[in-house]
ZADO-851250 format. One record per residue (C-alpha): residue number from 1; x, y, z. Coordinates in nm, 3 decimals. Layout:
# residues N
+-----+---------+---------+---------+
!   i !       u !       v !       w !
+-----+---------+---------+---------+
! NUM !       X !       Y !       Z !
...
+-----+---------+---------+---------+
# end
This chain:
# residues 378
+-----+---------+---------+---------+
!   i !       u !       v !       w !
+-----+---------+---------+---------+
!   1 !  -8.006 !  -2.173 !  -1.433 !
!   2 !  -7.709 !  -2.229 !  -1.195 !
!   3 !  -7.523 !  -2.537 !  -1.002 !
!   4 !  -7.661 !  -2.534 !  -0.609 !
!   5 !  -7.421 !  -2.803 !  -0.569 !
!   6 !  -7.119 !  -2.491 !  -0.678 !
!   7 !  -7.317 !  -2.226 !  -0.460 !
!   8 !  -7.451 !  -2.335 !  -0.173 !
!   9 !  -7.278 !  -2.124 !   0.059 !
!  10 !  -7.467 !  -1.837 !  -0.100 !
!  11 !  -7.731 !  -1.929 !  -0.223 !
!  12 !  -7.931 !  -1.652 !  -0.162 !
!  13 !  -7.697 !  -1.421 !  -0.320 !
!  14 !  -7.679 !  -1.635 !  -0.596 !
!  15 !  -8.071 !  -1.619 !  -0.635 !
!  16 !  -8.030 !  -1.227 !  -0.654 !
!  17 !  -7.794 !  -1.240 !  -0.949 !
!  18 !  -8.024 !  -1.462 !  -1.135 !
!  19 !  -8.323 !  -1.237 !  -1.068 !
!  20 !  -8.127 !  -0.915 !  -1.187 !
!  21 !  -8.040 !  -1.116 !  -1.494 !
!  22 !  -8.365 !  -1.257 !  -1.581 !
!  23 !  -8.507 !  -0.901 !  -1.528 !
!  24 !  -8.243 !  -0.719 !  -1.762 !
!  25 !  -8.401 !  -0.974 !  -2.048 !
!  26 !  -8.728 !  -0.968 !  -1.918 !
!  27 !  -8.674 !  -0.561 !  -2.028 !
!  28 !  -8.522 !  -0.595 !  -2.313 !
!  29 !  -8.197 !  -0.494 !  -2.275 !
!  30 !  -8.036 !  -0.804 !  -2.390 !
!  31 !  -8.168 !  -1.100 !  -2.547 !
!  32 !  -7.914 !  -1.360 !  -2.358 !
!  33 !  -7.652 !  -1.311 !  -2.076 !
!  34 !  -7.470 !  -1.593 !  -1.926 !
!  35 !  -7.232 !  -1.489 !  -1.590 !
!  36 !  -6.958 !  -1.691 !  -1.399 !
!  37 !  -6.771 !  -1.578 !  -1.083 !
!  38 !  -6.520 !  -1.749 !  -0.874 !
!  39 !  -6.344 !  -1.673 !  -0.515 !
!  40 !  -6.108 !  -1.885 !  -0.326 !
!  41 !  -6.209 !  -2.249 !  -0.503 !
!  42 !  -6.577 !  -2.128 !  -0.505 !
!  43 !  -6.726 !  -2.096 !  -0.848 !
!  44 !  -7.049 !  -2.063 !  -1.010 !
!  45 !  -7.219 !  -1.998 !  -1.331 !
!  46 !  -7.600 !  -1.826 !  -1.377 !
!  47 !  -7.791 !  -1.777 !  -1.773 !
!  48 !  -8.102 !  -1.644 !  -1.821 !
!  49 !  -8.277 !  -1.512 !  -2.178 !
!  50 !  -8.228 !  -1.679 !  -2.531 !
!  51 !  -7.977 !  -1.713 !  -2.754 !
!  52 !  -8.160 !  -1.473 !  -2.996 !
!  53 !  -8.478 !  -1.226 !  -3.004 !
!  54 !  -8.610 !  -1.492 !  -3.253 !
!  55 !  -8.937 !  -1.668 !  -3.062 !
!  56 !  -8.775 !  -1.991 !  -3.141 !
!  57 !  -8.445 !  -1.931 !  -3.010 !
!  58 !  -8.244 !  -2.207 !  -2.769 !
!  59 !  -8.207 !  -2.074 !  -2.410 !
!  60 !  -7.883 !  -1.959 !  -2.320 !
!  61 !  -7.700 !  -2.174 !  -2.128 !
!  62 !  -7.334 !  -2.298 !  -1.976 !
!  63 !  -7.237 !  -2.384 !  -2.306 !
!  64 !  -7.358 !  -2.103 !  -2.517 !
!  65 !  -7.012 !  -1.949 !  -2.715 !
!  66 !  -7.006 !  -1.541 !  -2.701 !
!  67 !  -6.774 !  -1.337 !  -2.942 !
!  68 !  -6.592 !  -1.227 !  -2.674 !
!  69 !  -6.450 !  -0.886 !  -2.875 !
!  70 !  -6.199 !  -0.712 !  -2.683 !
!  71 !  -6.140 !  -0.934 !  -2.405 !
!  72 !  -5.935 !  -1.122 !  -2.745 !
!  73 !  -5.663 !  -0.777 !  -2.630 !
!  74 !  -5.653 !  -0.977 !  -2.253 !
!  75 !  -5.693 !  -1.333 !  -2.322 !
!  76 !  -5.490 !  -1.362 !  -2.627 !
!  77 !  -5.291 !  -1.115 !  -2.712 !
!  78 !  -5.175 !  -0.993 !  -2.378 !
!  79 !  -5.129 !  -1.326 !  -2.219 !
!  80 !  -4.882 !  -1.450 !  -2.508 !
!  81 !  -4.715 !  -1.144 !  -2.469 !
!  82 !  -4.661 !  -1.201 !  -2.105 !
!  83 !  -4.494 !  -1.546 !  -2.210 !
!  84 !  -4.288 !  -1.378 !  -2.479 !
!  85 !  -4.163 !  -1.163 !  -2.219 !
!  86 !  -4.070 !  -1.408 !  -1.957 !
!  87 !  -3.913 !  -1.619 !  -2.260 !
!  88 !  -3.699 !  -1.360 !  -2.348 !
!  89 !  -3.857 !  -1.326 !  -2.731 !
!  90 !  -3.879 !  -0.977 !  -2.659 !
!  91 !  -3.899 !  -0.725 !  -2.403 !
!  92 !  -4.169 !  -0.462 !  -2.343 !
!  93 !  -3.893 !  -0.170 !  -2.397 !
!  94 !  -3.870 !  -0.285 !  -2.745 !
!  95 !  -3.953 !  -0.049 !  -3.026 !
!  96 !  -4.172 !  -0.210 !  -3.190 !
!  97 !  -3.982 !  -0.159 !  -3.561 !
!  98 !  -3.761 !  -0.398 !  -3.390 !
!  99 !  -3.973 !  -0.695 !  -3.508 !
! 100 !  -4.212 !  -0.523 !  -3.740 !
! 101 !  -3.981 !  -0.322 !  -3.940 !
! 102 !  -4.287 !  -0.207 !  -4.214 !
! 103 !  -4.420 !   0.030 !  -3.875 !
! 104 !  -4.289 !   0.408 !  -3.958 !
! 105 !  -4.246 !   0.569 !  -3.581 !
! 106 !  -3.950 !   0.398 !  -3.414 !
! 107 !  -4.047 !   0.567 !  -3.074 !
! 108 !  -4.340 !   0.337 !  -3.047 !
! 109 !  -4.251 !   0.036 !  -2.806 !
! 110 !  -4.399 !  -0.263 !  -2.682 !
! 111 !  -4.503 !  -0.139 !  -2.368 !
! 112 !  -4.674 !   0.201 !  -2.569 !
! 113 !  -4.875 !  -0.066 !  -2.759 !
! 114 !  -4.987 !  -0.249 !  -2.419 !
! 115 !  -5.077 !   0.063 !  -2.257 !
! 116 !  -5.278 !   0.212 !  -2.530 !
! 117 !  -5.041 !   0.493 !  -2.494 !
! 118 !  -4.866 !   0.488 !  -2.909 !
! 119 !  -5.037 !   0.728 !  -3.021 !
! 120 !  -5.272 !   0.627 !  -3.219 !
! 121 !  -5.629 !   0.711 !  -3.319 !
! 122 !  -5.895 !   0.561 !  -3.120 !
! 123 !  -6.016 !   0.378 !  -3.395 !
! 124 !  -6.013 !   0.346 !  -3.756 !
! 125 !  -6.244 !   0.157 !  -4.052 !
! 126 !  -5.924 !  -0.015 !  -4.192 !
! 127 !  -6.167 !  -0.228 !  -4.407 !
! 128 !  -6.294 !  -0.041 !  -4.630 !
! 129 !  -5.987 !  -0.055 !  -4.817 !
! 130 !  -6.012 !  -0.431 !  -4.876 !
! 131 !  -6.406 !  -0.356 !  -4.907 !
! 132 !  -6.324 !  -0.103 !  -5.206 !
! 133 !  -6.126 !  -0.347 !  -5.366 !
! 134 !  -6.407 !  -0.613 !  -5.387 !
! 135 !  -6.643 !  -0.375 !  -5.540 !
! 136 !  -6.353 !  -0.282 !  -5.804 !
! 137 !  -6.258 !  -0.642 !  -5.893 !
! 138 !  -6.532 !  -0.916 !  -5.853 !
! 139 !  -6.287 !  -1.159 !  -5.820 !
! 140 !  -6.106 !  -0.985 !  -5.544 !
! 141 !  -6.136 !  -1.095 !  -5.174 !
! 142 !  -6.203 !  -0.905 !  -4.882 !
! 143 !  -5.984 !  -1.089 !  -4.662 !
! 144 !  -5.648 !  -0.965 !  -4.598 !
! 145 !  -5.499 !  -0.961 !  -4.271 !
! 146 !  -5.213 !  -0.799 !  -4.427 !
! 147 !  -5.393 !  -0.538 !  -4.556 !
! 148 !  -5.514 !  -0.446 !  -4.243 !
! 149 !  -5.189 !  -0.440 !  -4.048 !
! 150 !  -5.037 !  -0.282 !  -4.360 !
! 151 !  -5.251 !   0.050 !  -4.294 !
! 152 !  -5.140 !   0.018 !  -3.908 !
! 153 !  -4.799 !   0.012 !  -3.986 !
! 154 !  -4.809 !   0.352 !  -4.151 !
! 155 !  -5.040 !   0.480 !  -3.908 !
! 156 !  -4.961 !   0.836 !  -3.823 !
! 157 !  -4.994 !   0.977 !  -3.434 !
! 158 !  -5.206 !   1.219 !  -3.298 !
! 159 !  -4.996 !   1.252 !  -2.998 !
! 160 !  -4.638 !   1.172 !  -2.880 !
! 161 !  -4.609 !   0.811 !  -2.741 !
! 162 !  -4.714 !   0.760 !  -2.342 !
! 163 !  -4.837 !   1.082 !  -2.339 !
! 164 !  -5.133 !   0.985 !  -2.259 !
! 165 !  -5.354 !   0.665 !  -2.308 !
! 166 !  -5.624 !   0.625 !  -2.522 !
! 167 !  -5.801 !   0.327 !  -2.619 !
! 168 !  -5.702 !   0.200 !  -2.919 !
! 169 !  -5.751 !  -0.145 !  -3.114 !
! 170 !  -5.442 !  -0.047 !  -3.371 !
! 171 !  -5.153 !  -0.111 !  -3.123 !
! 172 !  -5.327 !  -0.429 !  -3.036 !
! 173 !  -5.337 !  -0.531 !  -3.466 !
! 174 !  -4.923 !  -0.459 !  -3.432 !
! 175 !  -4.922 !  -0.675 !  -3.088 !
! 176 !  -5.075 !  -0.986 !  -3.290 !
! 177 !  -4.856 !  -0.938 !  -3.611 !
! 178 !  -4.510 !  -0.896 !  -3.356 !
! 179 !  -4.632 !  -1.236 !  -3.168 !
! 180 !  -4.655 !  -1.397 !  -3.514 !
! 181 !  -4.298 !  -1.269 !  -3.570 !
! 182 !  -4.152 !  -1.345 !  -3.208 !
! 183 !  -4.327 !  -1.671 !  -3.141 !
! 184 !  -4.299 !  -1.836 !  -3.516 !
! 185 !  -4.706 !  -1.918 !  -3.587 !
! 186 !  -4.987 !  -1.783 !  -3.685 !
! 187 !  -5.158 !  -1.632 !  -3.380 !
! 188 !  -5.495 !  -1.919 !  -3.376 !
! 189 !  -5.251 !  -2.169 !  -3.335 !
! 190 !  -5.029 !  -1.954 !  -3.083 !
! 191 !  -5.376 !  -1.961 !  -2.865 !
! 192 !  -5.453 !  -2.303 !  -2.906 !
! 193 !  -5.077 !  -2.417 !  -2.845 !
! 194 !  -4.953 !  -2.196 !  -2.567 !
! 195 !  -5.348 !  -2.073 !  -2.368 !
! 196 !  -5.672 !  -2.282 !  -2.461 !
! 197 !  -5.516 !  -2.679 !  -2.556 !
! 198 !  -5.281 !  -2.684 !  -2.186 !
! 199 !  -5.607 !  -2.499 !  -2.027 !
! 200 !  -5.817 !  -2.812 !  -2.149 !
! 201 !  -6.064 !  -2.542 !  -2.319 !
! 202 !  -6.139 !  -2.687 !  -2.650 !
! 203 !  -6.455 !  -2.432 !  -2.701 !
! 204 !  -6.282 !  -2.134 !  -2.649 !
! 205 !  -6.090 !  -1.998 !  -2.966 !
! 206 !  -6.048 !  -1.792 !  -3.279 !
! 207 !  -6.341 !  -1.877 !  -3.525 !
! 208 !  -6.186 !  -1.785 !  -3.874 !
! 209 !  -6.451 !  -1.750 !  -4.152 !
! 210 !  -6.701 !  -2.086 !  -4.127 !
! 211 !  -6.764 !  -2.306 !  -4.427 !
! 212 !  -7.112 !  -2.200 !  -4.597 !
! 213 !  -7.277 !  -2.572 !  -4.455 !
! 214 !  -7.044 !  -2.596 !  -4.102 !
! 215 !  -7.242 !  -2.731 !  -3.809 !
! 216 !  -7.280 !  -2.452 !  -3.572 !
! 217 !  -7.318 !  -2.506 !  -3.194 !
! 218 !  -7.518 !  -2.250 !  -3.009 !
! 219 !  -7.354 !  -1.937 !  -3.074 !
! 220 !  -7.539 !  -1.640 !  -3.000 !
! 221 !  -7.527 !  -1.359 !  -3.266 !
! 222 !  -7.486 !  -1.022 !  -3.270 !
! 223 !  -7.569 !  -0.761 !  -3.505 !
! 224 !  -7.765 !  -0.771 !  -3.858 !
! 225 !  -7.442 !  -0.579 !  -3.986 !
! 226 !  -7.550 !  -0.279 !  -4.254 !
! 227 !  -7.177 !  -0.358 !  -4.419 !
! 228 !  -7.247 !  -0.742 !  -4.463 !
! 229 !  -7.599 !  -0.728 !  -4.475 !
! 230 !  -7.672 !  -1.039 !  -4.330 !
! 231 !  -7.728 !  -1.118 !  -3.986 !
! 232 !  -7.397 !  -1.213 !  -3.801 !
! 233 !  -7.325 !  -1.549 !  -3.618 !
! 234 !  -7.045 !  -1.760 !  -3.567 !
! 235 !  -6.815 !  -1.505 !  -3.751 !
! 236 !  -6.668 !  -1.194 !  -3.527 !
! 237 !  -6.843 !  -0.893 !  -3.514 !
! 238 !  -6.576 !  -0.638 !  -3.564 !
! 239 !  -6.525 !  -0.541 !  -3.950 !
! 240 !  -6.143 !  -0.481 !  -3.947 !
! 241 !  -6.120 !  -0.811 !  -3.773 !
! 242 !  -6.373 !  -0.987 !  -4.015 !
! 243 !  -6.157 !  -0.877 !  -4.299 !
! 244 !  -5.805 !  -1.076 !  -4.133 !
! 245 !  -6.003 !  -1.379 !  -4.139 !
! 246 !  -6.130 !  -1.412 !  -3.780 !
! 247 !  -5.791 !  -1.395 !  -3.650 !
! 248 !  -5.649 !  -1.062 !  -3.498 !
! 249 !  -5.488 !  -0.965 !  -3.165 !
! 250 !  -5.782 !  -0.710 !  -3.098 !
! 251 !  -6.088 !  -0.948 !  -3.190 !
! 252 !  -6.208 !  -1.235 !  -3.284 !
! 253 !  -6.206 !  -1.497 !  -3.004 !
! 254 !  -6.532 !  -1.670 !  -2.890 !
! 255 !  -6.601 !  -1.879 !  -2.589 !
! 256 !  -6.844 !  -1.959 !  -2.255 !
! 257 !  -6.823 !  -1.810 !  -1.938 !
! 258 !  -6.631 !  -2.085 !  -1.777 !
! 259 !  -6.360 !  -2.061 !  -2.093 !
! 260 !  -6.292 !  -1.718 !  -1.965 !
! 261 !  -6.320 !  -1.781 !  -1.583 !
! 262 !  -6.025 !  -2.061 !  -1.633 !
! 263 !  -5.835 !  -1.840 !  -1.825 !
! 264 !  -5.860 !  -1.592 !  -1.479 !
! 265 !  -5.810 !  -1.872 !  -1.260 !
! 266 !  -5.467 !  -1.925 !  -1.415 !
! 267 !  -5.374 !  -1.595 !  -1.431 !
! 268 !  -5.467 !  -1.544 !  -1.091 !
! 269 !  -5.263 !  -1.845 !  -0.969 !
! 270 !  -4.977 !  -1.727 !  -1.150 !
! 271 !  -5.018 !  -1.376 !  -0.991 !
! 272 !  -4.953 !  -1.622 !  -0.661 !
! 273 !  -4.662 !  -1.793 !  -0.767 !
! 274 !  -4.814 !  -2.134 !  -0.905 !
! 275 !  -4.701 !  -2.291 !  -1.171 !
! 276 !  -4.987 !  -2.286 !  -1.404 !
! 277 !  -4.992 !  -2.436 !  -1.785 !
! 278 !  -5.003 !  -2.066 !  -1.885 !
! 279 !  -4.628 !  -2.067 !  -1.792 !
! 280 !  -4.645 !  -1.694 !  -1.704 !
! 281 !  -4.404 !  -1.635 !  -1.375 !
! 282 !  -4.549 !  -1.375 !  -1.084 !
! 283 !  -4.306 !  -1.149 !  -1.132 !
! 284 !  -4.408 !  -1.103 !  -1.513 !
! 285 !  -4.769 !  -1.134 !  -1.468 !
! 286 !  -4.759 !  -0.865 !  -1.164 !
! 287 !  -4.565 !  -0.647 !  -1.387 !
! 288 !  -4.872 !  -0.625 !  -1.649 !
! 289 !  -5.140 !  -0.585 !  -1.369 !
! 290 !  -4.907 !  -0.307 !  -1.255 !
! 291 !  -5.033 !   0.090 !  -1.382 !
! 292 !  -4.823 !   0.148 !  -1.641 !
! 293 !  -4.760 !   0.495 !  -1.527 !
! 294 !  -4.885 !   0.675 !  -1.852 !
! 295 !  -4.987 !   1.026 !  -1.699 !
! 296 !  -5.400 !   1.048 !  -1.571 !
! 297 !  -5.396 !   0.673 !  -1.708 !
! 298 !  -5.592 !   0.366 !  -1.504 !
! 299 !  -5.396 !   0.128 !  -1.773 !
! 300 !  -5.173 !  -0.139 !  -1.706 !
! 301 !  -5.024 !  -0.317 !  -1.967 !
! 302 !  -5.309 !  -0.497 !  -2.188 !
! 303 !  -5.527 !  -0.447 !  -1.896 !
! 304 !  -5.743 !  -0.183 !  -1.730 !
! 305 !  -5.807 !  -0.117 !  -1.396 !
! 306 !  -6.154 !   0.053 !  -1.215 !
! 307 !  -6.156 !   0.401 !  -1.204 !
! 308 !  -6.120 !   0.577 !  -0.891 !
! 309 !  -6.513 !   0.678 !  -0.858 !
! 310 !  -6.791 !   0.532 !  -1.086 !
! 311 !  -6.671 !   0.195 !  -1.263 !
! 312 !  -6.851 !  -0.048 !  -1.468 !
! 313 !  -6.667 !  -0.298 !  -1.239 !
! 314 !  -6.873 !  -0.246 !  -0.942 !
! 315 !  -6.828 !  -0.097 !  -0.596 !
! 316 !  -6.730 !  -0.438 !  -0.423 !
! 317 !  -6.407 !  -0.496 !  -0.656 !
! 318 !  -6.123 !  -0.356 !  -0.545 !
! 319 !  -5.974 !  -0.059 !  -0.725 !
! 320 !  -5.689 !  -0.249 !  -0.760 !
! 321 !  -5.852 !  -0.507 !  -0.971 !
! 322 !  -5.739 !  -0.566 !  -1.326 !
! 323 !  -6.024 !  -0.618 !  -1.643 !
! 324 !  -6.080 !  -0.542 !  -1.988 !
! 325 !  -6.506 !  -0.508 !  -2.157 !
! 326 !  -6.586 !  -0.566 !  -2.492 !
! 327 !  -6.788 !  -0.376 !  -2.734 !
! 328 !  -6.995 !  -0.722 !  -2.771 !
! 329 !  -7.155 !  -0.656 !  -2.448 !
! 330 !  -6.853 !  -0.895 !  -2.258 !
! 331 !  -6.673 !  -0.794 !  -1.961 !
! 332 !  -6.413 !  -0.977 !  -1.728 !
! 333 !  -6.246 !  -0.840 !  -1.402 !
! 334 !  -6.026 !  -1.028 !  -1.192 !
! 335 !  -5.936 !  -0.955 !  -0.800 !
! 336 !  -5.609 !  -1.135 !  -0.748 !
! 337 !  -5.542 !  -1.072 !  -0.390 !
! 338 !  -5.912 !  -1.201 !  -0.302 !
! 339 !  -5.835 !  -1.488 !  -0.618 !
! 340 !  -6.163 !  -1.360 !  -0.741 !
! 341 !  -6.317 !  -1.290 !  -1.085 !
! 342 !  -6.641 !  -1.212 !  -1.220 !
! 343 !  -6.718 !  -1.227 !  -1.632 !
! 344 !  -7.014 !  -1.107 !  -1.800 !
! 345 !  -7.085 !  -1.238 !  -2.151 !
! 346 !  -7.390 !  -1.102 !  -2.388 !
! 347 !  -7.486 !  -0.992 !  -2.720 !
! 348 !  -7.611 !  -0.677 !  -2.613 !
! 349 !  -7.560 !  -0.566 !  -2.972 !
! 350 !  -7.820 !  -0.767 !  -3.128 !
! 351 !  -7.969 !  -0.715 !  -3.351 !
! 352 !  -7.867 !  -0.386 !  -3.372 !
! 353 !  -7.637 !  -0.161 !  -3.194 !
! 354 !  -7.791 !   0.073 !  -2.998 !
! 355 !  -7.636 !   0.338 !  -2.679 !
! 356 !  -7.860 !   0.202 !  -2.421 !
! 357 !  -7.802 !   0.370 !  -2.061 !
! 358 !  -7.970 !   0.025 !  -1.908 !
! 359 !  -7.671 !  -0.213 !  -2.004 !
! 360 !  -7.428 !   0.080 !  -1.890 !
! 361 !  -7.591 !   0.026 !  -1.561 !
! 362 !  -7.654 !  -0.365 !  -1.609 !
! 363 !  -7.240 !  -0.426 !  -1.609 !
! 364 !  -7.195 !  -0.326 !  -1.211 !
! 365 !  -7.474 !  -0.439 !  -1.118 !
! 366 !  -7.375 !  -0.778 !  -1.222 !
! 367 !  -7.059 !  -0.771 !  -1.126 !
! 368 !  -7.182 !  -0.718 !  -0.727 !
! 369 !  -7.413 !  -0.918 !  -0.706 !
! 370 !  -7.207 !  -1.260 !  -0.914 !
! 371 !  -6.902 !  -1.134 !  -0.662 !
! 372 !  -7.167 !  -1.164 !  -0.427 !
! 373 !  -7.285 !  -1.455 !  -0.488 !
! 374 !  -6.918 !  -1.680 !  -0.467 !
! 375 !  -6.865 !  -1.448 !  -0.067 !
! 376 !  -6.614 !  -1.168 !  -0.213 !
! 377 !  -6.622 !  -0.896 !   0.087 !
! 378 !  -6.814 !  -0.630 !   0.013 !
+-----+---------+---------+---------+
# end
């Protein structure tokens, strides 16, 4: 469904978006999507598919909440280190020993951590530690975020820092511990506080572990996890983040479409020198948009940009566009000189995870036509 009283400038180009979405569940390749663009005070929001593959499963709609996985490194994490930054609680040339003392290379800085460029492994299963421990002592508990950030700290490299960038969610565990340290509060409330309560976005936020009889609103779930063994909804997806509680700077945030579109719009409007609630100035929020200049790199600092040929951000968006996707099947890219953005939100990963080439091609395909759709230039 979608708002004709939001589109009608485009309405045909808005019909085309919701076709290509209704076909991509129509095939299968995910059960639920819901999409929101915006450009130059025109916005607009299309669903399509279920919450669920379960026959009885509420439609996807507006209001539907998506673990929003990675895009937790952009919203959250990288956002509140922007404000840090602009405070003066820290500065991105700061090793990061500095404020987390327990980390053993002190050649790792804040920027290194931003740019994916520490170090550090791609990824590691952190939780099995605190998993082990359960299984030894059945009155243990599996959640420990300092357990987790514990085993980051002492992390060792597998290549000098800003050599090179690769993708890593381990600089982004450090980035949420050193906001904890720098900004005084436990990084849920840091969100809520300084991002979603001035935003007015009550929906989107960290969901730590949910009472066993919580009302749920319609959250769609992801994966029937082999490591839980239970079906997964309304607790994040990611293991390493499920064992800090629902609360870590690379995971754990869920939210709508529009929670994440307002969250661009103010970034954007900062970007022009507006004085937004985010309280992040242009010249700081520039600076993270910026390449970071980490050799053969497209990474700025907590964000990506497209790459120079094929991108899952399209062909319209200009290569100078900033982003981040998220291993949920959640995507958000944001054209600040056109004050555009386009975010993609699905649970392509249930109920099980599965390389499917469709989705790879799904993501630009919906990010032209919902650009599209709110009159971004192709």
């Amino acid at each position: 469904m979608f708002p004709v009283s939001d589109i009608h400038p485009h309405l045909a180009a808005v019909s085309g978006l919701q076709a290509l979405l209704e076909q991509a569940v129509q095939t299968g390749v995910v059960p639920g999507l819901a999409v929101s663009a915006h450009r130059q005070g025109t916005r607009m929001i299309c669903t399509a598919g279920s919450l669920s593959t379960a026959p009885e499963s509420k439609p996807v709609g507006a209001e539907t909440l998506y673990d929003l996985a990675s895009l937790t490194k952009a919203l959250c994490t990288t956002t509140l280190c922007m404000q840090a930054v602009a405070q003066q609680r820290m500065a991105l040339h700061d090793p990061v020993q500095r404020h987390l003392p327990a980390v053993k290379d002190g050649a790792i800085t804040v920027a290194h951590l931003l740019s994916h460029s520490a170090g550090f492994p791609a990824h590691r299963e952190f939780y099995r530690e605190a998993i082990g421990e359960l299984h030894r002592d059945a009155a243990a508990t599996p959640f420990s975020a300092e357990s987790i950030v514990r085993q980051c700290c002492v992390e060792a490299r597998v290549y000098p820092p800003g050599e090179k960038s690769l993708y890593s969610d381990i600089g982004f565990i450090l980035l949420g511990a050193l906001l904890q340290e720098v900004l005084q509060d436990g990084l849920a409330a840091l969100f809520e506080q300084r991002i979603a309560g001035p935003l007015g976005l009550p929906t989107l936020g960290f969901r730590p572990l949910p009472s066993p009889h919580a009302a749920l609103p319609d959250i769609a779930p992801t994966e029937l996890c082999p490591v839980r063994q239970r079906p997964i909804v309304s607790e994040v997806h990611d293991l390493n983040a499920w064992v800090m509680g629902g609360v870590a700077g690379h995971a754990g945030l869920f939210g709508t479409a529009g929670d994440v579109r307002a969250v661009a719009e103010a970034l954007i409007d900062s970007y022009h020198g507006a004085v937004t609630p985010l309280q992040t100035p242009a010249t700081v929020v520039r600076q993270f948009f910026a390449n970071a200049g980490v050799p053969g790199s497209t990474w700025g600092l907590g964000w990506d940009h497209p790459s120079p040929g094929f991108s899952l951000a399209g062909t319209i968006i200009s290569r100078a566009a900033v982003g981040h996707l998220g291993f949920t099947g959640v995507s958000l890219w944001l054209d600040p000189e056109e004050q555009a953005s386009v975010t993609m939100l699905s649970n392509r990963v249930h109920p099980h995870v599965i390389d499917d080439p469709r989705f790879r091609a799904l993501r630009p395909a919906v990010n032209d036509a919902a650009l599209r759709a709110v009159g971004h230039p192709a």
